[in-house]
VMD Tcl script that draws the C-alpha trace (Angstrom):
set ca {
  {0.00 0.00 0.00}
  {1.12 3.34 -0.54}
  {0.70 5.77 2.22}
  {0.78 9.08 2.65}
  {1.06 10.43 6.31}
  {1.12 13.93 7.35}
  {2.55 15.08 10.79}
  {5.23 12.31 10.17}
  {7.77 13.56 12.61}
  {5.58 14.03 15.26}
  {4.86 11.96 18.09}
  {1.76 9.41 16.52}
  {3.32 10.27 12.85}
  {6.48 9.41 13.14}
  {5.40 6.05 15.08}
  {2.87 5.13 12.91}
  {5.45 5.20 10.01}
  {7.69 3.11 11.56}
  {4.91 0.42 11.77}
  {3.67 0.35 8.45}
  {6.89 0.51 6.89}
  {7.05 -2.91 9.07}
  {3.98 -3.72 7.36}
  {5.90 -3.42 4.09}
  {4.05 -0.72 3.35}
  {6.02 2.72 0.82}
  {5.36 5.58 3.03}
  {5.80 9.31 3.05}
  {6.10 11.32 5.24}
  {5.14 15.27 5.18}
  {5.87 17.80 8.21}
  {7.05 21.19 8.57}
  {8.82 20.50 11.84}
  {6.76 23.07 13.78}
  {6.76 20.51 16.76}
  {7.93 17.37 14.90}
  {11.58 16.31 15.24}
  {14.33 14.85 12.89}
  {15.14 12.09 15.06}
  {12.12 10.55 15.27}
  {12.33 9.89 11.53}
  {15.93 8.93 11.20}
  {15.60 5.39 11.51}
  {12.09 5.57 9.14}
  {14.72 7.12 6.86}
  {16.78 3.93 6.52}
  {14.00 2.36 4.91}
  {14.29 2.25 1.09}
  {10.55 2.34 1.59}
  {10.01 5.56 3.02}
  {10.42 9.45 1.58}
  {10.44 12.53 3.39}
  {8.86 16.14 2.59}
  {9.34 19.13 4.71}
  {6.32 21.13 4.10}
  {3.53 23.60 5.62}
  {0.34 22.02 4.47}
  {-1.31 25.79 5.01}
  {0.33 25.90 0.97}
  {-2.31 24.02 -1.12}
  {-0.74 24.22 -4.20}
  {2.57 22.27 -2.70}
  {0.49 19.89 -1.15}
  {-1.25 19.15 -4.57}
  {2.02 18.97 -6.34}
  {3.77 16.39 -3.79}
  {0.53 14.01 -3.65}
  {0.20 14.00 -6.92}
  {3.61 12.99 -7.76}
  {3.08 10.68 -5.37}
  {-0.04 9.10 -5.57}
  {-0.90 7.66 -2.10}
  {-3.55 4.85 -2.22}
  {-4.20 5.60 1.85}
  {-3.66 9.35 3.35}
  {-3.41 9.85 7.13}
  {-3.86 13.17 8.30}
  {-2.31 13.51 11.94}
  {-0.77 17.12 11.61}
  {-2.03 19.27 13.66}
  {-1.52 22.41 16.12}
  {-0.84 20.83 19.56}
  {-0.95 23.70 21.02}
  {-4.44 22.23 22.93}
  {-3.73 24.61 26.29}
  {-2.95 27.91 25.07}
  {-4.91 27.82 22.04}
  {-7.16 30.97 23.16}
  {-3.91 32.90 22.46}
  {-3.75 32.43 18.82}
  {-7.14 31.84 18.19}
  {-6.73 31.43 14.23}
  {-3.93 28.47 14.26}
  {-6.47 26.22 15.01}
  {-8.58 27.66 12.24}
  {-5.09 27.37 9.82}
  {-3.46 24.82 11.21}
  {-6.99 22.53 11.90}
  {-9.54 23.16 9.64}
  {-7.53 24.82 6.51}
  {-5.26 22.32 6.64}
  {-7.60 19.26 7.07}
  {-8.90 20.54 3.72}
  {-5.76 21.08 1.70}
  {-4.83 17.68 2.23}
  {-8.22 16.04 1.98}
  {-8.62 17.63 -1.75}
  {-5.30 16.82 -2.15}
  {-5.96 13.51 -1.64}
  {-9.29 13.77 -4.27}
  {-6.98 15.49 -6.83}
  {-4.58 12.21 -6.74}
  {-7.29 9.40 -6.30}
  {-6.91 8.35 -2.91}
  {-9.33 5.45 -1.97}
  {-9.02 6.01 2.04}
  {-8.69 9.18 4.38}
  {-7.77 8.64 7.93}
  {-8.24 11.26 10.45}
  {-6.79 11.98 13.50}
  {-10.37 13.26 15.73}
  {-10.20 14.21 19.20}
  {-12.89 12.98 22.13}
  {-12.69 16.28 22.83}
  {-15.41 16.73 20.25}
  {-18.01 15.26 22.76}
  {-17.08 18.92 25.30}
  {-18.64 17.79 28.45}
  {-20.62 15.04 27.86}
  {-23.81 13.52 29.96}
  {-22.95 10.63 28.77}
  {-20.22 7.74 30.30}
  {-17.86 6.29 28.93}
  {-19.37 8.37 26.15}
  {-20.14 6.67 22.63}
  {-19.73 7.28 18.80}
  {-23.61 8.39 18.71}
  {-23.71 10.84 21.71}
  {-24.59 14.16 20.81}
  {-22.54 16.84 20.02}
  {-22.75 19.93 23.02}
  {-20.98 23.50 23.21}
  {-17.66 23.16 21.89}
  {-15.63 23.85 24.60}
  {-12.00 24.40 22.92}
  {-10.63 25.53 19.59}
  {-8.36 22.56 18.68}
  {-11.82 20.45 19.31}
  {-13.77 22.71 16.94}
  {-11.38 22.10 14.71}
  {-11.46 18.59 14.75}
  {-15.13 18.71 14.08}
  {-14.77 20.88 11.38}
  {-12.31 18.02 9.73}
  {-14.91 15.26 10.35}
  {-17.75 17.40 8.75}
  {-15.56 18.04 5.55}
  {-14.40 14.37 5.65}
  {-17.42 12.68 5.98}
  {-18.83 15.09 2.97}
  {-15.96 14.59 0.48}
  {-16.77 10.41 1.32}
  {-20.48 11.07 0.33}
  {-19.28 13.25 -2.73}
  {-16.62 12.31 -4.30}
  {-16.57 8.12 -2.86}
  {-13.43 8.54 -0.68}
  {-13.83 6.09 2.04}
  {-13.09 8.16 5.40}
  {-11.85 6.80 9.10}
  {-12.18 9.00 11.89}
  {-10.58 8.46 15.06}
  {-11.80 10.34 17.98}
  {-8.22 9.77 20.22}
  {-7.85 9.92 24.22}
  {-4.82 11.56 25.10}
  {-1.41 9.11 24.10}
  {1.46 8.60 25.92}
  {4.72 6.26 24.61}
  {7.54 6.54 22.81}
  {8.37 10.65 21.53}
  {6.01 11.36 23.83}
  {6.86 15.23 23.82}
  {4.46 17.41 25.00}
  {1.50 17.19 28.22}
  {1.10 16.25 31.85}
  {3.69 13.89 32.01}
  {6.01 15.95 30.26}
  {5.21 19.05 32.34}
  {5.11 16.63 36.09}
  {8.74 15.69 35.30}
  {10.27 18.56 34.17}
  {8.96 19.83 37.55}
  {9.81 17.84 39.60}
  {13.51 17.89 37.98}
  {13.30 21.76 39.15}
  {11.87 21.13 42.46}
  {11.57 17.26 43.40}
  {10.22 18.49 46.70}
  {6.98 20.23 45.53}
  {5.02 20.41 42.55}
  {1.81 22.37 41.84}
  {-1.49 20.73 39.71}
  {-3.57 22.43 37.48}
  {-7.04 22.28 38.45}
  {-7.98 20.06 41.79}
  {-6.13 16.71 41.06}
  {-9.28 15.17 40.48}
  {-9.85 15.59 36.69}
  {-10.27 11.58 34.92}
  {-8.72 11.14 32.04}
  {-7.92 7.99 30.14}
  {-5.09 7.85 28.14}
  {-3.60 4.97 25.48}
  {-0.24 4.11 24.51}
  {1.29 4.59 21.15}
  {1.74 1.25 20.19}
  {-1.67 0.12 20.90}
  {-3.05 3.43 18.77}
  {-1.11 3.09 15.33}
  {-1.84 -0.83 15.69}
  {-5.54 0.54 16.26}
  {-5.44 2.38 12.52}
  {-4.07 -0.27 10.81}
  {-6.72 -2.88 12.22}
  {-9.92 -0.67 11.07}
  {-7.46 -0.05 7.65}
  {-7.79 -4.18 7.09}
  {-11.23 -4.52 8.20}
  {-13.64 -1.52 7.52}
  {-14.98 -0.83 4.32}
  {-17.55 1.16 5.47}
  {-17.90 4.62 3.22}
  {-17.57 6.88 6.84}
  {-16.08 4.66 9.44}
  {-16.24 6.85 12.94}
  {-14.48 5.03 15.55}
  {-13.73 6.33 19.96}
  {-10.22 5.04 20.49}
  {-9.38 4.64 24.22}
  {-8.76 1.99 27.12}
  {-11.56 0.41 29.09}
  {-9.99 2.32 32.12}
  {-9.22 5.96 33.32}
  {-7.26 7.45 35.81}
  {-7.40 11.08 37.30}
  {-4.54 13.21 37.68}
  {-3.35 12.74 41.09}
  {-2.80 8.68 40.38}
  {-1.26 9.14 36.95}
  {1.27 11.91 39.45}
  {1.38 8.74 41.64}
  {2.78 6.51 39.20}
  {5.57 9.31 38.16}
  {6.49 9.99 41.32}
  {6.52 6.08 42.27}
  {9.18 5.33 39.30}
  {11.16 8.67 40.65}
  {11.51 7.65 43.77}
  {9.95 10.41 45.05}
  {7.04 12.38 47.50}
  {6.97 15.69 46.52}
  {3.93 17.68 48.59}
  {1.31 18.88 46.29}
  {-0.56 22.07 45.85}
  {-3.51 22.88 43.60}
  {-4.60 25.79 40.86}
  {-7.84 24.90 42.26}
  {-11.11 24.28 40.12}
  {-12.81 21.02 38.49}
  {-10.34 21.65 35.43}
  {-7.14 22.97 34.49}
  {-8.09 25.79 32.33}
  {-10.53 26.75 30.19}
  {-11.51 24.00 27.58}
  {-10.22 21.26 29.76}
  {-13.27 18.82 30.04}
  {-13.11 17.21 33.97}
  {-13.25 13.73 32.64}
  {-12.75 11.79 29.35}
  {-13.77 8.08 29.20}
  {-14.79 7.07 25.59}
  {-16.75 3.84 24.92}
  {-15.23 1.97 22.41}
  {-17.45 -1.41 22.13}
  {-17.57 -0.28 18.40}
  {-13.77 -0.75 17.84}
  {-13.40 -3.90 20.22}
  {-16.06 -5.29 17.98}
  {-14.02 -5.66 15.15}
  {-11.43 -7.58 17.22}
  {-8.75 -4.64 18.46}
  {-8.39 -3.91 22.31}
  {-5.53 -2.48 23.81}
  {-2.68 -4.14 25.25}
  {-1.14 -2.01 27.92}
  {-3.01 -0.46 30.90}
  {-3.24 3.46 31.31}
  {-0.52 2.94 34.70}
  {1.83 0.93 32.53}
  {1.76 3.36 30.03}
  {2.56 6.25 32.40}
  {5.64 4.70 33.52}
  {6.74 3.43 29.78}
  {6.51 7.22 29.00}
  {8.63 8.30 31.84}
  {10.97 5.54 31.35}
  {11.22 7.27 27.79}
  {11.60 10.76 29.10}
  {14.03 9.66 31.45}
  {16.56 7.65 28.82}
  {16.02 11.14 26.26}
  {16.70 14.23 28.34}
  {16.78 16.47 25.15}
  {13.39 15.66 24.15}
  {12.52 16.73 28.23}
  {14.93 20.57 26.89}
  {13.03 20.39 23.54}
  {16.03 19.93 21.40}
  {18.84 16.77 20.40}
  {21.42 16.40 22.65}
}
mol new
graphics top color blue
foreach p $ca { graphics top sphere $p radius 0.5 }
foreach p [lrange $ca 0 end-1] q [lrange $ca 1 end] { graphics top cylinder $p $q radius 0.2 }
display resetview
């Protein structure tokens, strides 16, 4: 298969290469390094199989040149701002970055035939849902963050360009992931605290927000499963654990593997700032149908991560040692 993935140096990009390349799959790669890194590609650029682009997607009329030269049979559309937290100080990235972008590449991948579009969703689309763990047919409230507006601005477009033009589209509505080039998020932000102060260390919100989070591995291997057996025209699938944890006993597990007790204060509040939604549990019976469920627990993916963090300092300082 040939595959085209965009935010390939990133975190999920850059490890989702690295598995279909395993698959035997030609892959490449686009990014415009923004948060992406170098090294997370070097070893995908061993690989006969795999190419490399460095691009800003924001510039359709690159993007149509480089997919049409390439002609991917499967696009995967991961890139993305990051930025979730602070996104209320550059209110148009995630209007750029999210839903201009999302459309470059999706008639990008029209203009050069693509049969499937996989898209990188959020369940952050759900807001604050009455619903738990919350499924694929809840209802959509208030939109409580730009990035997630965003995302539902992608699935809109995607699911019309399937009925239009016969593109077959997956949507993943993610949890937050942890794993290997894990580089940005609470884990990130707990140990580079506690590496400044291993005595104290303040919390966003009250400790209490539940969250469940899935690890890298078990994600890309997630894709690739609903890639080999959906052929639905939209296929709309919650990606998550059948678990969650809140804050204070993911901080548990870091501190456990540190070695350390640090005394804790609190921002205060039922979330860490605005657009934070208090607790994320997705129900993903749909996905486990089809024979997927994930491997690692939400605690032993906490500690892989900091493991990770731990053995790569400079991803910790933001830049290669």
């Amino acid at each position: 298969m040939r595959c085209l993935v965009t935010g390939a140096a990133g975190f999920i990009g850059s490890n989702l290469c690295d598995f279909l390349l395993s698959q035997g799959n030609e892959v490449l790669g686009l990014d415009n390094f923004s948060t992406g890194k170098e090294e997370f590609v070097a070893d995908a650029k061993k690989n006969k199989k795999f190419s490399f682009e460095k691009i800003d997607l924001i510039d359709f009329g690159k993007a149509k040149t480089i997919f049409s030269k390439f002609k991917p049979e499967t696009v995967v559309h991961l890139a993305a701002n990051a930025d979730v937290r602070f996104g209320l100080q550059h209110p148009r990235k995630d209007l750029e970055q999210g839903t201009i972008v999302t459309f470059n590449v999706l008639e990008s991948a029209r203009l050069a035939s693509a049969k499937k579009f996989v898209f990188a969703s959020t369940g952050s689309v759900y807001g604050e849902p009455e619903i738990f763990p919350t499924p694929e047919t809840a209802p959509f409230p208030v939109q409580t963050s730009l990035y997630a507006a965003s995302k539902l601005s992608g699935e809109a477009m995607i699911q019309a360009y399937s009925e239009g033009y016969g593109i077959k589209g997956y949507i993943f509505r993610f949890v937050s992931i942890l794993g290997h080039r894990y580089t940005h998020g609470h884990i990130y932000d707990f140990i580079n605290k506690l590496k400044e102060n291993p005595k104290e260390i303040s919390i966003l919100g009250d400790g209490k927000q539940r969250k469940a989070y899935l690890h890298v591995e078990d994600c890309v291997k997630a894709i690739w499963h609903v890639l080999n057996h959906c052929e639905e025209k939209i296929n709309i699938f919650n990606l998550g654990p059948d678990e969650f944890v809140d804050v204070n006993q993911s901080l548990d597990v870091i501190c456990k593997f540190l070695n350390l007790n640090p005394a804790r204060t609190y921002g205060g509040g039922t979330r860490g700032w605005i657009g934070d939604s208090p607790f994320i549990f997705l129900d993903c019976n749909k996905l486990k149908a089809t024979g997927w469920k994930a491997q690692k627990t939400i605690r032993e993916s906490v500690a892989l991560t900091v493991d990770y963090l731990l053995k790569n300092e400079w991803v910790l300082k933001g830049k290669p040692q």
